[in-house]
PyMOL Python script that loads the backbone (N, CA, C, O; Angstrom):
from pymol import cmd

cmd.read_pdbstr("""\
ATOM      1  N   UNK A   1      -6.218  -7.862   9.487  1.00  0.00           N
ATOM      2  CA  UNK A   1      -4.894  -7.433   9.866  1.00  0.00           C
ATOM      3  C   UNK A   1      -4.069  -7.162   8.603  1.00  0.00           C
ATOM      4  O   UNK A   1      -3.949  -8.059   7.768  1.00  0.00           O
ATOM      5  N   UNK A   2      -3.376  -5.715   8.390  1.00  0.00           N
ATOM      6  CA  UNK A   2      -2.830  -5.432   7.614  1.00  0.00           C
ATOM      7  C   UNK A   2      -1.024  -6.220   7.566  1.00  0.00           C
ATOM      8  O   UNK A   2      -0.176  -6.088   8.449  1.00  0.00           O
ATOM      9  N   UNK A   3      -0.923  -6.757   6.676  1.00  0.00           N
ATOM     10  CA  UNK A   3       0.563  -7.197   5.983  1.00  0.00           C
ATOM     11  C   UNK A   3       1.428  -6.702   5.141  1.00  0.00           C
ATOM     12  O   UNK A   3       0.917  -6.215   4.133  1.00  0.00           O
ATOM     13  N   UNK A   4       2.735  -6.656   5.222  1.00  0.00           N
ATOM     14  CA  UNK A   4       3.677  -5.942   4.570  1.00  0.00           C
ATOM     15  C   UNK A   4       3.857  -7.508   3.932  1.00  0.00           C
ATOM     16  O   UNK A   4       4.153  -8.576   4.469  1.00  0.00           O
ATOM     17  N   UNK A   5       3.527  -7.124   2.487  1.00  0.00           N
ATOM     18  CA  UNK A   5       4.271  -8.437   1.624  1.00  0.00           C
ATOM     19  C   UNK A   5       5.262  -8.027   0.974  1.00  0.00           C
ATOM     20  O   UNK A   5       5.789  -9.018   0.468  1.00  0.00           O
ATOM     21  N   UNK A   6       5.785  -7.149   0.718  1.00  0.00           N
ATOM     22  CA  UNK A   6       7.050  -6.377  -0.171  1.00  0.00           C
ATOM     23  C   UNK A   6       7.512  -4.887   0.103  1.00  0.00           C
ATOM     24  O   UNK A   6       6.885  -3.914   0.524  1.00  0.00           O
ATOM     25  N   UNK A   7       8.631  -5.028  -0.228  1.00  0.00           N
ATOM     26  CA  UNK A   7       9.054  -3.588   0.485  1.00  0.00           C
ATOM     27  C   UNK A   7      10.298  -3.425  -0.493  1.00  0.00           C
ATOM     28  O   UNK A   7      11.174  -4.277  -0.346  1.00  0.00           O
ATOM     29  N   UNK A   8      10.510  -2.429  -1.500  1.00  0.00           N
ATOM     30  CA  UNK A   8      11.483  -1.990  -2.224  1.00  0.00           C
ATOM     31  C   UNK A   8      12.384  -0.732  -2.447  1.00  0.00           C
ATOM     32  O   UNK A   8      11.497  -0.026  -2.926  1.00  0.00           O
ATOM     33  N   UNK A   9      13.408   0.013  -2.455  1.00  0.00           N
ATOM     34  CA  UNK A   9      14.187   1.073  -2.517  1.00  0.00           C
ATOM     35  C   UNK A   9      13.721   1.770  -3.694  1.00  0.00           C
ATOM     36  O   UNK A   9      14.301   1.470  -4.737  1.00  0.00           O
ATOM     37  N   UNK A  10      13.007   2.443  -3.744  1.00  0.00           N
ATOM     38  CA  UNK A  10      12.776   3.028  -5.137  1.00  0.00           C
ATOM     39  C   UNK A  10      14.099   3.929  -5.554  1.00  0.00           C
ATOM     40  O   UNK A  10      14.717   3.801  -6.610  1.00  0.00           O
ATOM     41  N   UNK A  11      14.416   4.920  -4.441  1.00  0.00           N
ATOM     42  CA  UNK A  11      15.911   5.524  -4.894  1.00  0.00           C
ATOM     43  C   UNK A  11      16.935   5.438  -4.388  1.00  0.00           C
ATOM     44  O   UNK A  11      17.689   6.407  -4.310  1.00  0.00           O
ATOM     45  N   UNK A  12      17.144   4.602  -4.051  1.00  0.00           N
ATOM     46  CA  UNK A  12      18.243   3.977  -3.318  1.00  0.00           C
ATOM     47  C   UNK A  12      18.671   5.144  -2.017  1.00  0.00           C
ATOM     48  O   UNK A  12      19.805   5.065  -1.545  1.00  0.00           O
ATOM     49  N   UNK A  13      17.863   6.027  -1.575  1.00  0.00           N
ATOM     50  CA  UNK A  13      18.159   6.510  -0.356  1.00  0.00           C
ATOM     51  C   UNK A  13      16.753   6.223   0.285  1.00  0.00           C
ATOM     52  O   UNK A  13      16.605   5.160   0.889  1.00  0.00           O
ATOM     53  N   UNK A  14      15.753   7.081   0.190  1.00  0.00           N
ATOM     54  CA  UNK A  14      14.711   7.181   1.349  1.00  0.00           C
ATOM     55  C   UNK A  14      13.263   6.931   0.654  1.00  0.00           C
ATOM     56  O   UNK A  14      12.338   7.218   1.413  1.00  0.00           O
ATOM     57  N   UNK A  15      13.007   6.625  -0.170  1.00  0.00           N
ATOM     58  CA  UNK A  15      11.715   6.260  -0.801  1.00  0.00           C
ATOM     59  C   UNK A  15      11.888   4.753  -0.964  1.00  0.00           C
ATOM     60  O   UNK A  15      12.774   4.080  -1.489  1.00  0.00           O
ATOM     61  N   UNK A  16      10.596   4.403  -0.255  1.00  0.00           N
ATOM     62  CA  UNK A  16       9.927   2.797  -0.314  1.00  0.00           C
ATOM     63  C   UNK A  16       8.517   2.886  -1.373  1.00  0.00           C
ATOM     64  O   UNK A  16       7.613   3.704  -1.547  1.00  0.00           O
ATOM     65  N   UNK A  17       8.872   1.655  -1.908  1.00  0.00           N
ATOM     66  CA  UNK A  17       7.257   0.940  -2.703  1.00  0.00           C
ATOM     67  C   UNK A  17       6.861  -0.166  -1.862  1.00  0.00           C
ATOM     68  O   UNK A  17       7.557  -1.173  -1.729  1.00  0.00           O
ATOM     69  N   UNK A  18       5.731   0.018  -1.286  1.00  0.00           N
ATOM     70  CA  UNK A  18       5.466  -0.807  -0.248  1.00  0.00           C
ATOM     71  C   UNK A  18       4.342  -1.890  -1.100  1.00  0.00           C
ATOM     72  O   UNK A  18       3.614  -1.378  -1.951  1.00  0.00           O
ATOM     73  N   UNK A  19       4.286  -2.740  -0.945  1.00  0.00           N
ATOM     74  CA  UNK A  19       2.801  -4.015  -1.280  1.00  0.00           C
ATOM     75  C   UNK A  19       2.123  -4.883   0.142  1.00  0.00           C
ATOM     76  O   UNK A  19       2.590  -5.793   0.828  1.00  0.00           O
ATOM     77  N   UNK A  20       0.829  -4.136   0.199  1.00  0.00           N
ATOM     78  CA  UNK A  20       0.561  -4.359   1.642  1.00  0.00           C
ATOM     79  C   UNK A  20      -0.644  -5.719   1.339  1.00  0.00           C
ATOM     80  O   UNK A  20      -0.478  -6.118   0.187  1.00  0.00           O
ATOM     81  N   UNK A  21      -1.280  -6.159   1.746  1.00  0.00           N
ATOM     82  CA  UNK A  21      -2.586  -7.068   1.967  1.00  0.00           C
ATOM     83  C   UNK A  21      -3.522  -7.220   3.113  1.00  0.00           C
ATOM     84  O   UNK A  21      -2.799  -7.588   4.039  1.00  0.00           O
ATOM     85  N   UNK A  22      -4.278  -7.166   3.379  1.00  0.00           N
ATOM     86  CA  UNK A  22      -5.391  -7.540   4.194  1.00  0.00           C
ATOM     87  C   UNK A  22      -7.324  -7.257   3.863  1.00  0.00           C
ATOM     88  O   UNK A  22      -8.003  -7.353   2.841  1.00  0.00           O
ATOM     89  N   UNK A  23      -7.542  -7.009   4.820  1.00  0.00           N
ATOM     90  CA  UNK A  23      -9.345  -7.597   4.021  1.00  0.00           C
ATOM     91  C   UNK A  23      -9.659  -5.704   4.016  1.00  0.00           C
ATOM     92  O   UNK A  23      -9.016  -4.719   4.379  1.00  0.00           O
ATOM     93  N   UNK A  24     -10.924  -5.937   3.427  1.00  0.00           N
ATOM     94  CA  UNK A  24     -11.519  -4.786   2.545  1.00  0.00           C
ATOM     95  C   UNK A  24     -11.824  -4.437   3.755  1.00  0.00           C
ATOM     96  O   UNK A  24     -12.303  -3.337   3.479  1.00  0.00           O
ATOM     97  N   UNK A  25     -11.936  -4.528   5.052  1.00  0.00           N
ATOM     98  CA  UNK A  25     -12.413  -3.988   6.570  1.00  0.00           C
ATOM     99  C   UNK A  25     -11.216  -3.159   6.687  1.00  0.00           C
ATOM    100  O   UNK A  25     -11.320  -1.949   6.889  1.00  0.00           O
ATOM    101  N   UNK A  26      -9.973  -3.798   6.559  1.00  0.00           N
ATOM    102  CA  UNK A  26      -9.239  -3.183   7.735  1.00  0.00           C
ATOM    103  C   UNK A  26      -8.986  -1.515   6.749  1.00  0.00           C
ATOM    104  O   UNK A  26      -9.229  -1.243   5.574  1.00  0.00           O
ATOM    105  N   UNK A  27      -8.434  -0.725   7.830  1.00  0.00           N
ATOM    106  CA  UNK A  27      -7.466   0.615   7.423  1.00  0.00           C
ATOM    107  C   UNK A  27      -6.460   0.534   6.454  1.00  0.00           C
ATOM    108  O   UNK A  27      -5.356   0.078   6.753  1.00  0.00           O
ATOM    109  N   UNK A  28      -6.702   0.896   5.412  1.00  0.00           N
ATOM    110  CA  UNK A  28      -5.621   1.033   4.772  1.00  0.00           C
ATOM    111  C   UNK A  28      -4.033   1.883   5.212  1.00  0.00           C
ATOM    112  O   UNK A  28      -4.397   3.030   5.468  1.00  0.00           O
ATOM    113  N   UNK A  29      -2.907   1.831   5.349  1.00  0.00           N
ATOM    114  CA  UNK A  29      -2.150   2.212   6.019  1.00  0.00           C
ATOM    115  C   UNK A  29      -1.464   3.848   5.390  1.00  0.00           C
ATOM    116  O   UNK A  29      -1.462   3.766   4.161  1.00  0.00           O
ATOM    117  N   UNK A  30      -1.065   4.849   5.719  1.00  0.00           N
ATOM    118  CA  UNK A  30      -0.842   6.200   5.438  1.00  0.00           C
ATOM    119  C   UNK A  30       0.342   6.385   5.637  1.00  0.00           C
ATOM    120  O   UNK A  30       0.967   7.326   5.147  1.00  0.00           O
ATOM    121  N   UNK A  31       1.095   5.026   6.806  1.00  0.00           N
ATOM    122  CA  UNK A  31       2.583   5.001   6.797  1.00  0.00           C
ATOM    123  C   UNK A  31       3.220   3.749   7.538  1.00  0.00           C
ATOM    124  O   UNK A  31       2.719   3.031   8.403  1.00  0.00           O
ATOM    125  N   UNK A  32       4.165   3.711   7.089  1.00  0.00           N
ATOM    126  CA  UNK A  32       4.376   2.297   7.876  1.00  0.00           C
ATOM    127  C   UNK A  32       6.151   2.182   8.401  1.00  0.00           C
ATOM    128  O   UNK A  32       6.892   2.819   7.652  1.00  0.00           O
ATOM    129  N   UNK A  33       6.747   1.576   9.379  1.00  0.00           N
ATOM    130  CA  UNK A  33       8.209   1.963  10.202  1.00  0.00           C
ATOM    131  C   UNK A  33       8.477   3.243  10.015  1.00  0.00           C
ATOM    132  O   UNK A  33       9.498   3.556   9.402  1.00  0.00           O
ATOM    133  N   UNK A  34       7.769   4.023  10.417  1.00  0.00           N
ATOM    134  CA  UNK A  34       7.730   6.023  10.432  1.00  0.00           C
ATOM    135  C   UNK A  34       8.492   6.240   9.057  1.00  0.00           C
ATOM    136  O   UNK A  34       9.466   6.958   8.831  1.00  0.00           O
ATOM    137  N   UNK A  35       7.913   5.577   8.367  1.00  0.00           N
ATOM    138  CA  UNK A  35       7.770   6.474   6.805  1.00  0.00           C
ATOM    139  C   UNK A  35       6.353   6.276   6.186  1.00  0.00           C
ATOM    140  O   UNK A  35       5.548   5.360   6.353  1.00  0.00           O
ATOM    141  N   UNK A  36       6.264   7.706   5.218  1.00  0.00           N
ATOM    142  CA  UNK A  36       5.090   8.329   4.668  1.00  0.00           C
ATOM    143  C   UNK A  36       5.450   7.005   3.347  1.00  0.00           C
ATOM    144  O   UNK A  36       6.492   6.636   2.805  1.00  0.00           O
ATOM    145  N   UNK A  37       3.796   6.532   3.206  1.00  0.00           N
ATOM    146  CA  UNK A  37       3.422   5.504   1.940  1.00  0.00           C
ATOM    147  C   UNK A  37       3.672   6.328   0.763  1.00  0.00           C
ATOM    148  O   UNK A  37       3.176   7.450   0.662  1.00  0.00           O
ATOM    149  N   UNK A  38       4.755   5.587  -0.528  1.00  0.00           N
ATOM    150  CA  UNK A  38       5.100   6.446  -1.200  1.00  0.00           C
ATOM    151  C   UNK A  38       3.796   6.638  -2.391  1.00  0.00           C
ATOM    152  O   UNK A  38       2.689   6.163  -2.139  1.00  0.00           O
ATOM    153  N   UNK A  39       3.964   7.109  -3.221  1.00  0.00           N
ATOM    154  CA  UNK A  39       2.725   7.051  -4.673  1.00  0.00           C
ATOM    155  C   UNK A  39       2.789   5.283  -5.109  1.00  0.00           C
ATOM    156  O   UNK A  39       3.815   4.647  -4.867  1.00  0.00           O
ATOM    157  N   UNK A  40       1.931   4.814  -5.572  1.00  0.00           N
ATOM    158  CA  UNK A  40       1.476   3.168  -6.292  1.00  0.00           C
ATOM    159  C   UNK A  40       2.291   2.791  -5.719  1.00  0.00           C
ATOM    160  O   UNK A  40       3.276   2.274  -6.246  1.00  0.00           O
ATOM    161  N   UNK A  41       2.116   2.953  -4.246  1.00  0.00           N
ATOM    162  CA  UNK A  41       2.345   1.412  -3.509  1.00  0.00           C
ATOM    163  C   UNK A  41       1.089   0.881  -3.226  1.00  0.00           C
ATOM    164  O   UNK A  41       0.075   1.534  -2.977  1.00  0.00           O
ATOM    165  N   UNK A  42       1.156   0.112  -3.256  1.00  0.00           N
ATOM    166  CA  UNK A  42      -0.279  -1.467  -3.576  1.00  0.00           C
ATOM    167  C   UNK A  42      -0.632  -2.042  -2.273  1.00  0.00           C
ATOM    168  O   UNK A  42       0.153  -2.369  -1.384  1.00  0.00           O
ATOM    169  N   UNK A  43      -2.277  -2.148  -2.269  1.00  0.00           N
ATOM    170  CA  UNK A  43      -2.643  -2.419  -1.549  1.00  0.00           C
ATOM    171  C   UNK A  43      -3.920  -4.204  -1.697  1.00  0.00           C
ATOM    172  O   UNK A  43      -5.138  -4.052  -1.609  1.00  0.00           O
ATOM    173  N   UNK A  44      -3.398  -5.418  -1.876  1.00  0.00           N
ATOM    174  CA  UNK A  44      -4.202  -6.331  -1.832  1.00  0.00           C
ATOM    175  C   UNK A  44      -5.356  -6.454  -1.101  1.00  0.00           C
ATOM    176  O   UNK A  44      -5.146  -6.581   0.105  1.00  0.00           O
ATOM    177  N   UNK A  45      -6.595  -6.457  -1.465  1.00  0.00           N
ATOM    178  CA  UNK A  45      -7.893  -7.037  -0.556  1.00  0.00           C
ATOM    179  C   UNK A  45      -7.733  -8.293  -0.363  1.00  0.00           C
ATOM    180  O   UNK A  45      -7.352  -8.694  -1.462  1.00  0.00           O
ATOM    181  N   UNK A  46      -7.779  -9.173   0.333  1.00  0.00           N
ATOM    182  CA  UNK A  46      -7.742 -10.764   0.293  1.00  0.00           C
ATOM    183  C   UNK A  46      -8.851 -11.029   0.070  1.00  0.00           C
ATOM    184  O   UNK A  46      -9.066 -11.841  -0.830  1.00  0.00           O
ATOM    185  N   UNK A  47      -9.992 -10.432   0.822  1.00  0.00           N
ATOM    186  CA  UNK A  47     -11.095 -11.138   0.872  1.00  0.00           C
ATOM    187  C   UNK A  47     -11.920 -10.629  -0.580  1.00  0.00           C
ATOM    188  O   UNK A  47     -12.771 -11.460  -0.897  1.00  0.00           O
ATOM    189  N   UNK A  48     -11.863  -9.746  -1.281  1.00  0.00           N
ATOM    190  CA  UNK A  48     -12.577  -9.082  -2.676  1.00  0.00           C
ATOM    191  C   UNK A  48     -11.622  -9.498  -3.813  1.00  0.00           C
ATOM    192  O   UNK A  48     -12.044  -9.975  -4.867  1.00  0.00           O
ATOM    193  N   UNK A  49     -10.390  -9.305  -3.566  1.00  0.00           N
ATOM    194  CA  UNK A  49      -9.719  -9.566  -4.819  1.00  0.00           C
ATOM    195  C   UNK A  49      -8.724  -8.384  -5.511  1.00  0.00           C
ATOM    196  O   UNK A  49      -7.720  -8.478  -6.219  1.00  0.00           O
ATOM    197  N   UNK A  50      -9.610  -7.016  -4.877  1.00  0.00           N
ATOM    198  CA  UNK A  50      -9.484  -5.867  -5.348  1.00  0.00           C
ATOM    199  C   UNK A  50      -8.360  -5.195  -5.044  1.00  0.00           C
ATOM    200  O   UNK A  50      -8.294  -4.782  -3.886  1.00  0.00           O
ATOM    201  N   UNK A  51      -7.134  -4.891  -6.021  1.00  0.00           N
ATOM    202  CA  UNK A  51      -6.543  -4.003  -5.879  1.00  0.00           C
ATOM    203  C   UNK A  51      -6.548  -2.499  -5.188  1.00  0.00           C
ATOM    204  O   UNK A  51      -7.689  -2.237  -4.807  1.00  0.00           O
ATOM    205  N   UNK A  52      -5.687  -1.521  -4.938  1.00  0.00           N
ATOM    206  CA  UNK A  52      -5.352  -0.495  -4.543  1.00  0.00           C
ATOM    207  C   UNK A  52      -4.396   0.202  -4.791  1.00  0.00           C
ATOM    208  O   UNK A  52      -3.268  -0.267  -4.636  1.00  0.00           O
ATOM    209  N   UNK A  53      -4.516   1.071  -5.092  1.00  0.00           N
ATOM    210  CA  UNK A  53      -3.188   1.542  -5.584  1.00  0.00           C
ATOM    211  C   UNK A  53      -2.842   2.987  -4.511  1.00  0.00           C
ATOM    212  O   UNK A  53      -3.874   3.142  -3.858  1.00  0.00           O
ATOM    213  N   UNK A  54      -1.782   4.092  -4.090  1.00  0.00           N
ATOM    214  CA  UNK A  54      -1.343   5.191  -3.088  1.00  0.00           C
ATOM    215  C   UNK A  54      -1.576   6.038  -4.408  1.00  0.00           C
ATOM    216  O   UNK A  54      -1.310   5.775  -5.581  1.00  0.00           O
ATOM    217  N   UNK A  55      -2.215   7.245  -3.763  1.00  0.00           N
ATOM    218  CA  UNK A  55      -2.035   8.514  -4.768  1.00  0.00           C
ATOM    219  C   UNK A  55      -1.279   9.445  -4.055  1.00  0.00           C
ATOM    220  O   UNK A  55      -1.109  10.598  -4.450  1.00  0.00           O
ATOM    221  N   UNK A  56      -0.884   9.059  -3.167  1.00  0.00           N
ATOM    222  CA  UNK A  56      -0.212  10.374  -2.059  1.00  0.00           C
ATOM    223  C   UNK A  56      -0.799  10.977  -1.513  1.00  0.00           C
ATOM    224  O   UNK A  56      -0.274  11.888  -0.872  1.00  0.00           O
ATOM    225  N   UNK A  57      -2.404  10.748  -1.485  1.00  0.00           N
ATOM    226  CA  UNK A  57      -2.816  11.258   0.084  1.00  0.00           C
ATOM    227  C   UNK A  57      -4.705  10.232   0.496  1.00  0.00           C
ATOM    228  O   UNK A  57      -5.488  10.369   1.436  1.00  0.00           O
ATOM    229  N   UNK A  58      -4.741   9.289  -0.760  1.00  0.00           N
ATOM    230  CA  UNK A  58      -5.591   8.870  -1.062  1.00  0.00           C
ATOM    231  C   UNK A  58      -5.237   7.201  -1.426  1.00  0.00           C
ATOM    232  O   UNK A  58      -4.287   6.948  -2.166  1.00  0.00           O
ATOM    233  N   UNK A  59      -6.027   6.177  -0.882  1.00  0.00           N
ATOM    234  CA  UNK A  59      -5.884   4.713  -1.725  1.00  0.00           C
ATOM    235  C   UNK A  59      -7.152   4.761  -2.779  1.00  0.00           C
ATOM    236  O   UNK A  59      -8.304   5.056  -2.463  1.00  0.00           O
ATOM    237  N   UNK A  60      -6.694   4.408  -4.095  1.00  0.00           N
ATOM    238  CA  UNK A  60      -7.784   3.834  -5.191  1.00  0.00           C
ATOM    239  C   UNK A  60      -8.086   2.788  -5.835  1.00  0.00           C
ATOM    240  O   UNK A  60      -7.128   2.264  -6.404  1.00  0.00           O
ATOM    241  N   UNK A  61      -9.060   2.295  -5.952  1.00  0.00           N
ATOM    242  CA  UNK A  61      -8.873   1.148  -6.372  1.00  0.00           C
ATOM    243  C   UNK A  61      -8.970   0.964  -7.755  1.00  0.00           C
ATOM    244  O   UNK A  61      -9.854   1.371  -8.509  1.00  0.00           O
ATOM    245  N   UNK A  62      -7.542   0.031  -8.117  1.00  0.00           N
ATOM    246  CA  UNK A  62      -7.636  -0.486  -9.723  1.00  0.00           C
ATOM    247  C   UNK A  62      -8.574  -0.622 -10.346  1.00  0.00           C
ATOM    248  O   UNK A  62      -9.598  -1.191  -9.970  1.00  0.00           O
ATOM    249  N   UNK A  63      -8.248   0.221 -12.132  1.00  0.00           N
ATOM    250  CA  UNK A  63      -9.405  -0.209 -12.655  1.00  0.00           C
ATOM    251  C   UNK A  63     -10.661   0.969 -12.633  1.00  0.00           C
ATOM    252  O   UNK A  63     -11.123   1.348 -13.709  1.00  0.00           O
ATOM    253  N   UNK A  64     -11.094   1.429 -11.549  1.00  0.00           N
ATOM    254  CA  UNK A  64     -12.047   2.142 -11.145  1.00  0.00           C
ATOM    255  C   UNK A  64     -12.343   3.389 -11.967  1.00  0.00           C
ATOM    256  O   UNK A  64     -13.261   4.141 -11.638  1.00  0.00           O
TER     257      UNK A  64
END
""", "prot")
cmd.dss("prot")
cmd.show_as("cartoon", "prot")
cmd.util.cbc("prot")
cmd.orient("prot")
């Protein structure tokens, strides 16, 4: 199950940096309260360890 652990104003109108978590199974999310995931918002694996990072139409993982 995917989690919203952080949620920030990047420009103080309509862009969010989101920091999500859940296991290397689930879907990574493409949008979340009907907004589009902005660029390096972060995505935690719990169960691997492994980062993620948003490219704007793609998740990657750190490092890689």
């Amino acid at each position: 199950m995917v989690k919203l652990m952080s949620k920030a104003n990047v420009d103080g109108d309509s862009e969010f940096h989101y920091e999500f978590s859940g296991l290397s199974t689930d879907t990574k999310p493409s949008a979340y309260e009907g907004r589009v995931i902005e660029v390096n918002s972060l995505f935690l694996e719990l169960d691997t360890g492994d980062f993620y990072y948003f490219d704007g139409e793609d998740w990657s993982k750190v490092g890689a």
